[in-house]
mmCIF file as Biopython writes it, N, C-alpha, C and O atoms, coordinates in Angstrom:
data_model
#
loop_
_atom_site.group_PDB
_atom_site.id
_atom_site.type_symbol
_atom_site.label_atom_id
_atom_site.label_alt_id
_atom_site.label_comp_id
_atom_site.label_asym_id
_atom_site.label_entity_id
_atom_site.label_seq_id
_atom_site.pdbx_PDB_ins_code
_atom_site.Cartn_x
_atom_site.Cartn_y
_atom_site.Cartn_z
_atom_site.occupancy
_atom_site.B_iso_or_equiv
_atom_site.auth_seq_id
_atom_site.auth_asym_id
_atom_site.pdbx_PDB_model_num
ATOM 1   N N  . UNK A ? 1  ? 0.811  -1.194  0.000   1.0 0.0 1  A 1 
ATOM 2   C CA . UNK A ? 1  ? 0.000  0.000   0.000   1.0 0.0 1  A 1 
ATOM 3   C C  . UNK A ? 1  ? 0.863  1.271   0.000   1.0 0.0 1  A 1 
ATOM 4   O O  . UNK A ? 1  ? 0.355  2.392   -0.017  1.0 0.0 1  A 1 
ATOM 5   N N  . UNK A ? 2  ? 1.997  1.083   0.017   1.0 0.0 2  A 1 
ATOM 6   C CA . UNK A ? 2  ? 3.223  2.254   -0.204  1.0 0.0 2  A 1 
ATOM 7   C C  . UNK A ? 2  ? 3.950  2.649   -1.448  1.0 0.0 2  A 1 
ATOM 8   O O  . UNK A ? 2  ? 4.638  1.844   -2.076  1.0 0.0 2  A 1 
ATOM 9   N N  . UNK A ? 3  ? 3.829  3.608   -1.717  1.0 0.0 3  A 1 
ATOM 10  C CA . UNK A ? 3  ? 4.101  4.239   -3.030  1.0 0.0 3  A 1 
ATOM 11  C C  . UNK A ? 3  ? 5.597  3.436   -2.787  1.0 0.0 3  A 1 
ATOM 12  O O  . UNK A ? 3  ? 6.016  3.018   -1.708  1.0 0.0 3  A 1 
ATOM 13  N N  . UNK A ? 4  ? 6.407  3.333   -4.388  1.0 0.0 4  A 1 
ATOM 14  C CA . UNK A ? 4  ? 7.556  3.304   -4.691  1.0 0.0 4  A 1 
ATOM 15  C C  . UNK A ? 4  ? 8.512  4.696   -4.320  1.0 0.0 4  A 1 
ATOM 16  O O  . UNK A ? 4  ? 9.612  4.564   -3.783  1.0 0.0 4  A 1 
ATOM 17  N N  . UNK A ? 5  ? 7.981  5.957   -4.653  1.0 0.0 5  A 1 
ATOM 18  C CA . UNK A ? 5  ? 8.681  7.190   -4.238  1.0 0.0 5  A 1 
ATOM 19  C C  . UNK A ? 5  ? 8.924  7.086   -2.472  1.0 0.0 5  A 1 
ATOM 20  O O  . UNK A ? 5  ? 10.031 7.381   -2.021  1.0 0.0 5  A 1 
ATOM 21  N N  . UNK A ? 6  ? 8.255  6.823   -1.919  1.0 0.0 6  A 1 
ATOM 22  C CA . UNK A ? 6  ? 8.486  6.758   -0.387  1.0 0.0 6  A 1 
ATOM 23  C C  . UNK A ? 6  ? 9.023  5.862   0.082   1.0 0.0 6  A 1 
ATOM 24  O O  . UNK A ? 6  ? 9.702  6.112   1.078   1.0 0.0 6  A 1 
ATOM 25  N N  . UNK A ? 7  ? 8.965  4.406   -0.419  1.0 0.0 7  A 1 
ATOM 26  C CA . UNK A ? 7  ? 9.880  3.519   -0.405  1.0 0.0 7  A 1 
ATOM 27  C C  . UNK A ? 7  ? 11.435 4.223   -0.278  1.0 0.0 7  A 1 
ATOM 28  O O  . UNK A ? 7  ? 12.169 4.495   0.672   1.0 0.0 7  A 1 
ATOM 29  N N  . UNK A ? 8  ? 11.536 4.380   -1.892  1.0 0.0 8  A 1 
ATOM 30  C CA . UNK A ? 8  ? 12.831 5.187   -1.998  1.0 0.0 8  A 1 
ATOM 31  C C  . UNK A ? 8  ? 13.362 5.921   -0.986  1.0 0.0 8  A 1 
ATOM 32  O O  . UNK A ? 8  ? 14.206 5.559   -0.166  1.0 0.0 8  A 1 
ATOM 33  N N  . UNK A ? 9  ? 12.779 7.054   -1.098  1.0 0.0 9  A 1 
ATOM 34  C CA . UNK A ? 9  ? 13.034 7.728   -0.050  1.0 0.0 9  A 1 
ATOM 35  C C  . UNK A ? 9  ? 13.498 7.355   1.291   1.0 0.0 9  A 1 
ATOM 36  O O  . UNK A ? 9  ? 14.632 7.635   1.679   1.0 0.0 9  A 1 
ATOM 37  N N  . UNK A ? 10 ? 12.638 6.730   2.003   1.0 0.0 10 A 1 
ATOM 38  C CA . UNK A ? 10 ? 13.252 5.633   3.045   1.0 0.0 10 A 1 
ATOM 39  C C  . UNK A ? 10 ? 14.176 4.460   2.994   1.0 0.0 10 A 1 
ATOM 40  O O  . UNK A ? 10 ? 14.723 4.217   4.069   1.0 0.0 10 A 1 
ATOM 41  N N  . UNK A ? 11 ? 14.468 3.701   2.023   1.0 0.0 11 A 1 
ATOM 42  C CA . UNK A ? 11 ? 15.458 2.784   1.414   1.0 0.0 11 A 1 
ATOM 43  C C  . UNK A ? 11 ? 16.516 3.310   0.732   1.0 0.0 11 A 1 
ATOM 44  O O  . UNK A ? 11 ? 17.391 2.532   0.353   1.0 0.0 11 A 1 
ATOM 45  N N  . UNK A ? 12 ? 16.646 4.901   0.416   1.0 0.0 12 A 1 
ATOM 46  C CA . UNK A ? 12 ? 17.809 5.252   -0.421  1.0 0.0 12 A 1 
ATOM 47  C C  . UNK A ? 12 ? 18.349 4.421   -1.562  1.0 0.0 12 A 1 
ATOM 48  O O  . UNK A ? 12 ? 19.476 4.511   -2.048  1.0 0.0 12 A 1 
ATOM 49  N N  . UNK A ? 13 ? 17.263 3.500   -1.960  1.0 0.0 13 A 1 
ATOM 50  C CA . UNK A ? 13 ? 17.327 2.759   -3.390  1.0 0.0 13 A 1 
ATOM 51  C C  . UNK A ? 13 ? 16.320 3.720   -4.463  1.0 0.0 13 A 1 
ATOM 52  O O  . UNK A ? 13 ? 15.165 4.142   -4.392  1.0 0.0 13 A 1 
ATOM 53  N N  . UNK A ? 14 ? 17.196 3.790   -5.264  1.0 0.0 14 A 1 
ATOM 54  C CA . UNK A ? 14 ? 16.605 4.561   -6.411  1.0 0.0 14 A 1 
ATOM 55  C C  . UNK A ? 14 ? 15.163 3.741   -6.934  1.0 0.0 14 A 1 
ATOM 56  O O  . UNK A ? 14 ? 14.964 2.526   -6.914  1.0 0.0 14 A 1 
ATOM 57  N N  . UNK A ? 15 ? 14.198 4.875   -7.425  1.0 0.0 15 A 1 
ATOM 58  C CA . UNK A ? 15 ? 13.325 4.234   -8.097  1.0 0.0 15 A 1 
ATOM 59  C C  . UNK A ? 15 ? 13.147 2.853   -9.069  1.0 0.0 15 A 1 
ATOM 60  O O  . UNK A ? 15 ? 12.473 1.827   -8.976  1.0 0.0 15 A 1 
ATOM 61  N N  . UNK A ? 16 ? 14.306 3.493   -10.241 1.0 0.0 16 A 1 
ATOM 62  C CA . UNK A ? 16 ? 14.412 2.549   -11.210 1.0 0.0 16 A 1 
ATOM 63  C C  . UNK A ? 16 ? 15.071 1.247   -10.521 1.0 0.0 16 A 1 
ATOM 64  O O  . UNK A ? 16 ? 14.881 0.323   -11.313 1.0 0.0 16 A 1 
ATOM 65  N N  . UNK A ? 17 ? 15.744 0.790   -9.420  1.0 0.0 17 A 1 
ATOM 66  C CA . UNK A ? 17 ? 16.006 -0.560  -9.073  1.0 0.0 17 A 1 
ATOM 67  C C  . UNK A ? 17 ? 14.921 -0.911  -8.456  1.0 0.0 17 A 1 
ATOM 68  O O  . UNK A ? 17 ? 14.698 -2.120  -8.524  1.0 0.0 17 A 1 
ATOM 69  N N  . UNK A ? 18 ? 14.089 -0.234  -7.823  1.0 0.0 18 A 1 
ATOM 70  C CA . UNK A ? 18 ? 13.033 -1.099  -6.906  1.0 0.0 18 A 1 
ATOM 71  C C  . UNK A ? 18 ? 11.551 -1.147  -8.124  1.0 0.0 18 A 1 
ATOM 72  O O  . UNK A ? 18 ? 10.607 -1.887  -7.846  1.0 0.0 18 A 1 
ATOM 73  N N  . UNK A ? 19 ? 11.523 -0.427  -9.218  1.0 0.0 19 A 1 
ATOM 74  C CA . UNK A ? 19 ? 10.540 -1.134  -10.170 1.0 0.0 19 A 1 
ATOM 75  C C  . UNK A ? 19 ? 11.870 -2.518  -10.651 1.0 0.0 19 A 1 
ATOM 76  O O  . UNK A ? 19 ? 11.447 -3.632  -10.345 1.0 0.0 19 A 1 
ATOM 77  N N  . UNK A ? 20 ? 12.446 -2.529  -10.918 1.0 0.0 20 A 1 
ATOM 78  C CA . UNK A ? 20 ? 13.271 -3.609  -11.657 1.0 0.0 20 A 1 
ATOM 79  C C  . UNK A ? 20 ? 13.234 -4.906  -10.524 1.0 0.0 20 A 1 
ATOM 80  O O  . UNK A ? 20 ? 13.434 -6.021  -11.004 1.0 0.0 20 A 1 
ATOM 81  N N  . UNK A ? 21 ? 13.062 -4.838  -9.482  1.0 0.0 21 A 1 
ATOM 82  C CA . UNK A ? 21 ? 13.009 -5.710  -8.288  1.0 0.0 21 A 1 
ATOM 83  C C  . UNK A ? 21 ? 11.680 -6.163  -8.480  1.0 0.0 21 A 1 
ATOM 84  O O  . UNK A ? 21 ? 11.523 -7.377  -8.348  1.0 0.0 21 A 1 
ATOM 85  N N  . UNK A ? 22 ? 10.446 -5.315  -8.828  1.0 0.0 22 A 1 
ATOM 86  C CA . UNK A ? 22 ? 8.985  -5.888  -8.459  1.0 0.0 22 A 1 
ATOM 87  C C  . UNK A ? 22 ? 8.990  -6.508  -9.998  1.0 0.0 22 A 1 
ATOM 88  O O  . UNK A ? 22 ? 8.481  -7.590  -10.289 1.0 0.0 22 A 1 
ATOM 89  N N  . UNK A ? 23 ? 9.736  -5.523  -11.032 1.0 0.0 23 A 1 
ATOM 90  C CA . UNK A ? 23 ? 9.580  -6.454  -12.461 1.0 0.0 23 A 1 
ATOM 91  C C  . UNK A ? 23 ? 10.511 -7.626  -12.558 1.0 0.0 23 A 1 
ATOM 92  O O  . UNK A ? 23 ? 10.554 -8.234  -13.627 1.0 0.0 23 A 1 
ATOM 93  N N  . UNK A ? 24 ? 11.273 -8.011  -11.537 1.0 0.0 24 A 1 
ATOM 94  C CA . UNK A ? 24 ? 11.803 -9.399  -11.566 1.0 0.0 24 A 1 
ATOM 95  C C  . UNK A ? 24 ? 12.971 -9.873  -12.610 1.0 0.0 24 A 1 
ATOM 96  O O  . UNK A ? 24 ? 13.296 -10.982 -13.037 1.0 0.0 24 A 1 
ATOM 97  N N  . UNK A ? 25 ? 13.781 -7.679  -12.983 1.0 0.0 25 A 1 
ATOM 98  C CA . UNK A ? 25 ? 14.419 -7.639  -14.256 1.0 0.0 25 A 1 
ATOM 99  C C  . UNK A ? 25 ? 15.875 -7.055  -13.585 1.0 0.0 25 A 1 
ATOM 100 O O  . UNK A ? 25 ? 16.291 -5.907  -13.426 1.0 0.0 25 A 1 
ATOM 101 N N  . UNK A ? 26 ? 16.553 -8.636  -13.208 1.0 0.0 26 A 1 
ATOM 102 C CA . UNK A ? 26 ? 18.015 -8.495  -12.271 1.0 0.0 26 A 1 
ATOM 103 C C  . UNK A ? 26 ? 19.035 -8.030  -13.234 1.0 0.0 26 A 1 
ATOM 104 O O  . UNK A ? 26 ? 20.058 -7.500  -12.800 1.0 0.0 26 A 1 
ATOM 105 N N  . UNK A ? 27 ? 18.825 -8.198  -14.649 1.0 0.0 27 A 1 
ATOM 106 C CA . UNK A ? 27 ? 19.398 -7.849  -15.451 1.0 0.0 27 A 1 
ATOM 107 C C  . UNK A ? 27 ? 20.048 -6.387  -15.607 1.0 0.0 27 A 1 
ATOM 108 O O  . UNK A ? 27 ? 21.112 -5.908  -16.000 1.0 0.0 27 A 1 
ATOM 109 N N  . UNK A ? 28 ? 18.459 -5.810  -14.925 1.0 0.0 28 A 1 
ATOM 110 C CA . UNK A ? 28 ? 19.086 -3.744  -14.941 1.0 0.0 28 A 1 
ATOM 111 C C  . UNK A ? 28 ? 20.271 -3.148  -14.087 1.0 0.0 28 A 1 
ATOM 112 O O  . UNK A ? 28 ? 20.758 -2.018  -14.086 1.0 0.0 28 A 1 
ATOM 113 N N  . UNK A ? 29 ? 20.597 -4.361  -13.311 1.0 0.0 29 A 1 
ATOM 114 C CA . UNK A ? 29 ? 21.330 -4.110  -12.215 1.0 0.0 29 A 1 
ATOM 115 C C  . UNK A ? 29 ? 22.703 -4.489  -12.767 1.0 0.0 29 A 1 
ATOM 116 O O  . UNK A ? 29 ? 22.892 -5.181  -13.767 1.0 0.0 29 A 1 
ATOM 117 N N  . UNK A ? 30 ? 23.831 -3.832  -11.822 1.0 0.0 30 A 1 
ATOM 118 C CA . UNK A ? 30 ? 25.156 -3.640  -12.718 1.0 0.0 30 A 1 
ATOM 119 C C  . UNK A ? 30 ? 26.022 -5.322  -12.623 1.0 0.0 30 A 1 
ATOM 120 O O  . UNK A ? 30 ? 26.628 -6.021  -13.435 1.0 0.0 30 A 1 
ATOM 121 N N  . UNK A ? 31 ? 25.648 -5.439  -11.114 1.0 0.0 31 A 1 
ATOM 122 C CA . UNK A ? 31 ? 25.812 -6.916  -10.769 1.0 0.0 31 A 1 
ATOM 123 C C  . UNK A ? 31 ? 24.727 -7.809  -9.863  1.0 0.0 31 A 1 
ATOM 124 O O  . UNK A ? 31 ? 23.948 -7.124  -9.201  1.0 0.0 31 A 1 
ATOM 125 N N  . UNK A ? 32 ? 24.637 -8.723  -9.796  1.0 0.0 32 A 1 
ATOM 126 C CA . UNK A ? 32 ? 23.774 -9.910  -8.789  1.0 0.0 32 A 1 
ATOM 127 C C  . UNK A ? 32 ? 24.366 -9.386  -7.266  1.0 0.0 32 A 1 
ATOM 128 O O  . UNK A ? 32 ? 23.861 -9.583  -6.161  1.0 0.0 32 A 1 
ATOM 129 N N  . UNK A ? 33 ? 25.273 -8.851  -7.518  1.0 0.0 33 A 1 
ATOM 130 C CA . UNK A ? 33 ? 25.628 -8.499  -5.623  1.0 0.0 33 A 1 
ATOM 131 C C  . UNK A ? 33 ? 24.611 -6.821  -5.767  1.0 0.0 33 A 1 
ATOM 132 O O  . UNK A ? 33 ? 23.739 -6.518  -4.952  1.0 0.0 33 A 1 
ATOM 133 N N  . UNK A ? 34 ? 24.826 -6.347  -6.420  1.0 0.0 34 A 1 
ATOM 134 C CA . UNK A ? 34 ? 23.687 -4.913  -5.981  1.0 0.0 34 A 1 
ATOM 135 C C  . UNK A ? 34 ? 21.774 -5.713  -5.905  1.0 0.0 34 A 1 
ATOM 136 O O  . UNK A ? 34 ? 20.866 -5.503  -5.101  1.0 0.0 34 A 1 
ATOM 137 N N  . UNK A ? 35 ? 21.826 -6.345  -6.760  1.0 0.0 35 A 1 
ATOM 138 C CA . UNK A ? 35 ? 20.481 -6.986  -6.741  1.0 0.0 35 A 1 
ATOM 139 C C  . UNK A ? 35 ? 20.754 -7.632  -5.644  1.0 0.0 35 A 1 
ATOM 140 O O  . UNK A ? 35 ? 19.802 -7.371  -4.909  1.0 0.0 35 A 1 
ATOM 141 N N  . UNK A ? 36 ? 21.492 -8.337  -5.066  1.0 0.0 36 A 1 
ATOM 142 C CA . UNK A ? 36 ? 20.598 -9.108  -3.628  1.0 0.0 36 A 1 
ATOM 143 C C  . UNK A ? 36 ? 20.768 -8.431  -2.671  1.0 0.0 36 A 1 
ATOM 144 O O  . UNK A ? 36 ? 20.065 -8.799  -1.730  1.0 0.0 36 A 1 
ATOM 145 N N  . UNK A ? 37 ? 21.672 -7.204  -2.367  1.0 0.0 37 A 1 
ATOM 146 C CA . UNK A ? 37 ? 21.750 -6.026  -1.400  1.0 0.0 37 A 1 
ATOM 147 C C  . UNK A ? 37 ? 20.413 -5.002  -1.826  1.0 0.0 37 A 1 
ATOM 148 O O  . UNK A ? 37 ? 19.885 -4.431  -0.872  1.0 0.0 37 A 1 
ATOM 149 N N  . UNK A ? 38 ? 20.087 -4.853  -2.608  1.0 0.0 38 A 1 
ATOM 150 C CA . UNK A ? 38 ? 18.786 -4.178  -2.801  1.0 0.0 38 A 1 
ATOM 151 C C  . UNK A ? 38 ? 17.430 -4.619  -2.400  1.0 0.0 38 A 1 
ATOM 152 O O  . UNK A ? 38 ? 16.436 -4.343  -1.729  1.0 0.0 38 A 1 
ATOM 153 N N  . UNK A ? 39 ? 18.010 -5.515  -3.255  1.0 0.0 39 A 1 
ATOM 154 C CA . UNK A ? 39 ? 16.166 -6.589  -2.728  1.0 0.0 39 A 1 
ATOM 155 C C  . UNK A ? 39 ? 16.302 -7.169  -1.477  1.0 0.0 39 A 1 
ATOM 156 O O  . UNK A ? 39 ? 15.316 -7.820  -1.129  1.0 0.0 39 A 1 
ATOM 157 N N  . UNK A ? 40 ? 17.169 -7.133  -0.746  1.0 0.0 40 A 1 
ATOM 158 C CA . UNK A ? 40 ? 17.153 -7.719  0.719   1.0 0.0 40 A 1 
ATOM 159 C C  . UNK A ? 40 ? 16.654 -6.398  1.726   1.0 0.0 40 A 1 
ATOM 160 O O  . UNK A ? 40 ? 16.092 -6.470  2.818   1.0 0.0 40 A 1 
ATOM 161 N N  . UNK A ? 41 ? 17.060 -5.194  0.970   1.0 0.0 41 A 1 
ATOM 162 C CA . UNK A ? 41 ? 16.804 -4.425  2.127   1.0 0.0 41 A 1 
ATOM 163 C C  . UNK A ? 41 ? 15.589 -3.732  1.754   1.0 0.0 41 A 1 
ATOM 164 O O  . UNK A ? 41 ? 15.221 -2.843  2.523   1.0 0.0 41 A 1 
ATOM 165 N N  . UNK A ? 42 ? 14.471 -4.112  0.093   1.0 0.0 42 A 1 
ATOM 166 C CA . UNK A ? 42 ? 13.778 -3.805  -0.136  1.0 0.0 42 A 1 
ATOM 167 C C  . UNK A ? 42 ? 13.003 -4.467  0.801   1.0 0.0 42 A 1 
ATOM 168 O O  . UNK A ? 42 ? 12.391 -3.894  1.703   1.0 0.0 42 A 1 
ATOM 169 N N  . UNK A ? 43 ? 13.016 -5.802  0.585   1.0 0.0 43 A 1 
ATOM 170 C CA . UNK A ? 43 ? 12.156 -6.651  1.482   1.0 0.0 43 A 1 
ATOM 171 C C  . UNK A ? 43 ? 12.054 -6.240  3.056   1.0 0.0 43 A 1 
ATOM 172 O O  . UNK A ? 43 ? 10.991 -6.312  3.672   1.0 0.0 43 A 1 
ATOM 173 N N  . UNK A ? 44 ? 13.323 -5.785  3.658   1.0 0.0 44 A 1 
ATOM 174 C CA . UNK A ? 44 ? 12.985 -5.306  5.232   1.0 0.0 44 A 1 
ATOM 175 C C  . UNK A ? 44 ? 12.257 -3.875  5.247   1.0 0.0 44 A 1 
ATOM 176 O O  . UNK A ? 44 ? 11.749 -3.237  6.169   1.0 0.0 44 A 1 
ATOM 177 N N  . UNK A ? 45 ? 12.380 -3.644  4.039   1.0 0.0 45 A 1 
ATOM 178 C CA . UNK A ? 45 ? 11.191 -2.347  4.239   1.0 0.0 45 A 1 
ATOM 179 C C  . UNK A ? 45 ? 9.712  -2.454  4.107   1.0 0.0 45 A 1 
ATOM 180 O O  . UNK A ? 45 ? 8.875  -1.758  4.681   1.0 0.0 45 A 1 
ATOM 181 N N  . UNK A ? 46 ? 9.570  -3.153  3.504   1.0 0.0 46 A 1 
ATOM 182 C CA . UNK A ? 46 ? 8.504  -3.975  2.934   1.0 0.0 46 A 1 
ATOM 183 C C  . UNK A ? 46 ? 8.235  -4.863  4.111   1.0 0.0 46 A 1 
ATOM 184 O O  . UNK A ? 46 ? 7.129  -5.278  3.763   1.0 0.0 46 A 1 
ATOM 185 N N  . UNK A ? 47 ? 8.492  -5.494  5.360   1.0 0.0 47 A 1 
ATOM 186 C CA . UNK A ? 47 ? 8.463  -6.195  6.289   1.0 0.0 47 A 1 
ATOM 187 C C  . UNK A ? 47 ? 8.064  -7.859  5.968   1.0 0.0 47 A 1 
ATOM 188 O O  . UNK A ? 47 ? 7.293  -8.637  6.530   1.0 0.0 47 A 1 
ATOM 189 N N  . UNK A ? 48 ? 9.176  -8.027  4.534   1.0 0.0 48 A 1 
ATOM 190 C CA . UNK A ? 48 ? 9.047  -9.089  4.017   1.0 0.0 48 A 1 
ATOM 191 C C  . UNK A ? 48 ? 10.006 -10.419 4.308   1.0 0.0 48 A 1 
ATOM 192 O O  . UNK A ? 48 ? 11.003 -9.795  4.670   1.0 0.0 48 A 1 
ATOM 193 N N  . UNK A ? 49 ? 10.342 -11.613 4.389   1.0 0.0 49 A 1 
ATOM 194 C CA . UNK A ? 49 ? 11.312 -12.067 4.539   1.0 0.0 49 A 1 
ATOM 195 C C  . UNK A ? 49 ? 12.250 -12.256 3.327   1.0 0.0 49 A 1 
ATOM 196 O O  . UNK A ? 49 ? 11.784 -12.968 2.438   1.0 0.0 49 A 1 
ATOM 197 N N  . UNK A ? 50 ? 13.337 -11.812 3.150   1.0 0.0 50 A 1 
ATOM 198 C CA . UNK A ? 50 ? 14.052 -12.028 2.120   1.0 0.0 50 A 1 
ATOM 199 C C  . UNK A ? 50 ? 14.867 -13.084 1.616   1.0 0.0 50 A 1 
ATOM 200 O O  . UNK A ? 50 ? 15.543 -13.088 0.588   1.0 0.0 50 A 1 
ATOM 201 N N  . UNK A ? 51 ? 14.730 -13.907 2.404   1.0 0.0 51 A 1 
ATOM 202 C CA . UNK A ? 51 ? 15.122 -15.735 2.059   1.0 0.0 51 A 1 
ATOM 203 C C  . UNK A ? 51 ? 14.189 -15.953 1.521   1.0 0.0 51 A 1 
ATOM 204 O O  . UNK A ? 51 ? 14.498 -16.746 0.631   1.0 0.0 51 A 1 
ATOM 205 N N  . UNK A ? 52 ? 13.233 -15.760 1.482   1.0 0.0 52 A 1 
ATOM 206 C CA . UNK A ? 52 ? 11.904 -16.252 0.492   1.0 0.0 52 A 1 
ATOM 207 C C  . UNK A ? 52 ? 11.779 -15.881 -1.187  1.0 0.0 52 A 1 
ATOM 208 O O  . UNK A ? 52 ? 11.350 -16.550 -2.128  1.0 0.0 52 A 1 
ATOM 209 N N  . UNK A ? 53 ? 12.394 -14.417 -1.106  1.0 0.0 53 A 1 
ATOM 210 C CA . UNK A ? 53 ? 12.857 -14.067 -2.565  1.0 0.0 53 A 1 
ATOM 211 C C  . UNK A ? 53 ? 13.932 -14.579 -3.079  1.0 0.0 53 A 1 
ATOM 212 O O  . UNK A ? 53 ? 14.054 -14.840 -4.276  1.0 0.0 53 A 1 
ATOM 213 N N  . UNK A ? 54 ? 14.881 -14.780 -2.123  1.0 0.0 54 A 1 
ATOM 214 C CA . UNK A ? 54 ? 16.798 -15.462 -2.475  1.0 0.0 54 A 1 
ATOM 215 C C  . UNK A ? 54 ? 16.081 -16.665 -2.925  1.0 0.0 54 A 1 
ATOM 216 O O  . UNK A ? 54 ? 16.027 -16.476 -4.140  1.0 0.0 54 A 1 
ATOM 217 N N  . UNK A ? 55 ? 15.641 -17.512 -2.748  1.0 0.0 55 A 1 
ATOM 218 C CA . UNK A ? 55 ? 15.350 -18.639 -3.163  1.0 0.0 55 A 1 
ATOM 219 C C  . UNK A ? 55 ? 15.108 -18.515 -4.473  1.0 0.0 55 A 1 
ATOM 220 O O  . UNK A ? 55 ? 15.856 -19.027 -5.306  1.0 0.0 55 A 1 
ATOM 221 N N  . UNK A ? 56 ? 14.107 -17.865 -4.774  1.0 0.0 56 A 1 
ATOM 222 C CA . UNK A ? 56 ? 13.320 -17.782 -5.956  1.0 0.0 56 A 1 
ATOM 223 C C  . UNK A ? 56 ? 14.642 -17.176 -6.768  1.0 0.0 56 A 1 
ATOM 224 O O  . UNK A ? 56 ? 15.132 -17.842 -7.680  1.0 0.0 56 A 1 
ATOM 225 N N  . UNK A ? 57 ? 15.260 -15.730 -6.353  1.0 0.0 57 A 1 
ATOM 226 C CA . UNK A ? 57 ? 15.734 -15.466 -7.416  1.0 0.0 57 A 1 
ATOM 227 C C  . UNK A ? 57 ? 17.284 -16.446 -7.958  1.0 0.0 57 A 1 
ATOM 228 O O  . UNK A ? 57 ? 17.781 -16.556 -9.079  1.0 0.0 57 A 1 
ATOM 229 N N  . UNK A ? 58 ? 17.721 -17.050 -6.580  1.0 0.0 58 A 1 
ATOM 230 C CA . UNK A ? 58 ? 18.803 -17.358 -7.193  1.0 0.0 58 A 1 
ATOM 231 C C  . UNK A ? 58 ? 18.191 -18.375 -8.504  1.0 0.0 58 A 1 
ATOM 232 O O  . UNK A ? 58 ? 18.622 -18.265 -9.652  1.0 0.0 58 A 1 
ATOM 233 N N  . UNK A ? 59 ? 17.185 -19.307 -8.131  1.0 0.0 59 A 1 
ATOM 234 C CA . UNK A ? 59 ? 16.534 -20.240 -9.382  1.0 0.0 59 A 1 
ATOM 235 C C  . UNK A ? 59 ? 16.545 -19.619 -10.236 1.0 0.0 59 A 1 
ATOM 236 O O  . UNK A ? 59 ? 16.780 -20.162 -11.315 1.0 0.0 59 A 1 
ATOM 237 N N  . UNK A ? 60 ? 16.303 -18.207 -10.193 1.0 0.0 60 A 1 
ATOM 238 C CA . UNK A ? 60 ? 16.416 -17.927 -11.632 1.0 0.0 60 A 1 
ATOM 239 C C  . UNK A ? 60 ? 17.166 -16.980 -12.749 1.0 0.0 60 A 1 
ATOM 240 O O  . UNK A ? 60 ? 17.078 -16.637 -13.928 1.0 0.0 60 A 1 
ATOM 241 N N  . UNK A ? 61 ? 18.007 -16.785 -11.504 1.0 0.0 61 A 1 
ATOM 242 C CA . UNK A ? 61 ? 19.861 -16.172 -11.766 1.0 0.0 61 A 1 
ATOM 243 C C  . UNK A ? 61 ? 20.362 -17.464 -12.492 1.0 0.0 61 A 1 
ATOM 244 O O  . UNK A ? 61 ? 20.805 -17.224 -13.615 1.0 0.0 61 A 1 
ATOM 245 N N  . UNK A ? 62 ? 20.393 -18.597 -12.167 1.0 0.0 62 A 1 
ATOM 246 C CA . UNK A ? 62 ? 20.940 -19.935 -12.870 1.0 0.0 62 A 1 
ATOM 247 C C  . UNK A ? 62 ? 20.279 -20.079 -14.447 1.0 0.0 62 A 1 
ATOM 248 O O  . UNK A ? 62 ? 20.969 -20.436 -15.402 1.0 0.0 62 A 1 
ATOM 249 N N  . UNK A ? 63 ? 19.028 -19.788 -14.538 1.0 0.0 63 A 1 
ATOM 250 C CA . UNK A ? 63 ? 18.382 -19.995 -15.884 1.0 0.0 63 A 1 
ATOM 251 C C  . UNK A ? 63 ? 19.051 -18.986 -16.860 1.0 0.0 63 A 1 
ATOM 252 O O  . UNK A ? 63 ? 19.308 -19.232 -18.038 1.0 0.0 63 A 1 
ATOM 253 N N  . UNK A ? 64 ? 19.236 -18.110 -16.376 1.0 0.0 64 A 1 
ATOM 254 C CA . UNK A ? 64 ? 19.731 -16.599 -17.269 1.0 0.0 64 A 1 
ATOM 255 C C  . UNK A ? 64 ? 21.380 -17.017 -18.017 1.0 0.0 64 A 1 
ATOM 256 O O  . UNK A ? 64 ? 21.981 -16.183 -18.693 1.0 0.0 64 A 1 
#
């Protein structure tokens, strides 16, 4: 229920990585280490667990 701009703002992750995080596009990112430092601390903002996404994404860091 939280805008992406306020996210930001509070996460000091730029816009364009945290749409690229919900679009599931690890690719925009410069390396897999900024993507799982991003999306890990997206997720604690989000009050999400982020082993639950590592899972998923590493599956599909391997396909790429």
């Amino acid at each position: 229920s939280r805008e992406i701009k306020d996210i930001s703002n509070d996460s000091r992750i730029s816009e364009r990585y945290l749409e690229a995080i919900e679009a599931g596009e690890i690719k925009v990112f410069p390396s897999t280490v900024y993507y799982n430092l991003f999306a890990r601390a997206y997720c604690k903002e989000l009050g999400v667990n982020p082993d639950k996404l590592f899972v998923f994404s590493t599956e599909e860091s391997l396909e790429l």
